[in-house]
C-alpha positions, 0 to 999 in steps of 0.5 A: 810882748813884755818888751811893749812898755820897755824904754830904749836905753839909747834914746834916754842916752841920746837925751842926757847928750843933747842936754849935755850939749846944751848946757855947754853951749850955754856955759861957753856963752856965758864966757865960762871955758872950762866949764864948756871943755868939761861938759863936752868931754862929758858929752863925747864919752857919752856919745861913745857909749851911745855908739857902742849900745847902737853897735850892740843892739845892730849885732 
Protein backbone atom coordinates (compact mmCIF):
# COMPACT_ATOMS: atom_id res chain seq x y z
CA UNK A 1 0.00 0.00 0.00
CA UNK A 2 2.78 2.52 0.77
CA UNK A 3 4.51 1.46 -2.12
CA UNK A 4 1.51 3.01 -4.65
CA UNK A 5 3.43 6.48 -4.84
CA UNK A 6 6.82 4.65 -4.93
CA UNK A 7 8.91 5.40 -8.21
CA UNK A 8 10.72 2.42 -10.05
CA UNK A 9 14.46 2.94 -9.68
CA UNK A 10 14.77 0.73 -12.83
CA UNK A 11 12.88 2.93 -15.09
CA UNK A 12 14.59 6.32 -13.82
CA UNK A 13 17.85 4.13 -14.83
CA UNK A 14 16.40 3.14 -18.06
CA UNK A 15 15.63 6.70 -18.65
CA UNK A 16 19.13 8.40 -18.06
CA UNK A 17 20.38 5.49 -20.53
CA UNK A 18 18.46 6.23 -23.48
CA UNK A 19 19.60 9.84 -22.62
CA UNK A 20 22.95 8.74 -22.43
CA UNK A 21 22.40 7.17 -25.64
CA UNK A 22 20.93 9.81 -27.29
CA UNK A 23 23.34 12.16 -26.63
CA UNK A 24 26.17 9.87 -28.00
CA UNK A 25 24.63 9.31 -31.15
CA UNK A 26 24.57 12.95 -31.44
CA UNK A 27 28.04 13.73 -30.03
CA UNK A 28 29.26 10.96 -32.97
CA UNK A 29 26.99 13.00 -35.71
CA UNK A 30 28.70 15.98 -34.95
CA UNK A 31 32.19 14.19 -35.53
CA UNK A 32 33.09 14.14 -31.98
CA UNK A 33 34.54 10.66 -31.23
CA UNK A 34 35.61 10.66 -28.08
CA UNK A 35 33.02 12.40 -26.51
CA UNK A 36 30.68 9.42 -28.25
CA UNK A 37 33.26 6.42 -26.96
CA UNK A 38 32.92 8.15 -23.32
CA UNK A 39 29.21 8.66 -23.20
CA UNK A 40 28.58 5.12 -24.20
CA UNK A 41 30.98 3.42 -21.71
CA UNK A 42 28.93 5.49 -19.47
CA UNK A 43 25.78 4.09 -20.90
CA UNK A 44 27.11 0.51 -20.57
CA UNK A 45 28.04 0.84 -17.00
CA UNK A 46 24.68 2.01 -16.63
CA UNK A 47 23.10 -0.79 -18.34
CA UNK A 48 24.90 -3.16 -16.11
CA UNK A 49 23.48 -1.48 -13.10
CA UNK A 50 20.03 -1.75 -14.53
CA UNK A 51 20.68 -5.63 -15.08
CA UNK A 52 21.89 -6.08 -11.61
CA UNK A 53 18.59 -4.21 -9.95
CA UNK A 54 16.41 -6.32 -12.71
CA UNK A 55 18.25 -9.45 -11.51
CA UNK A 56 17.74 -8.29 -7.89
CA UNK A 57 14.14 -7.41 -7.86
CA UNK A 58 13.59 -11.15 -9.95
CA UNK A 59 15.44 -12.81 -6.70
Amino acid sequence: MFGLFKKDPVKRLQKDHEALLTKAFQAQRNGDIRLYSALTAEAEELRLKIEAQKSNASA
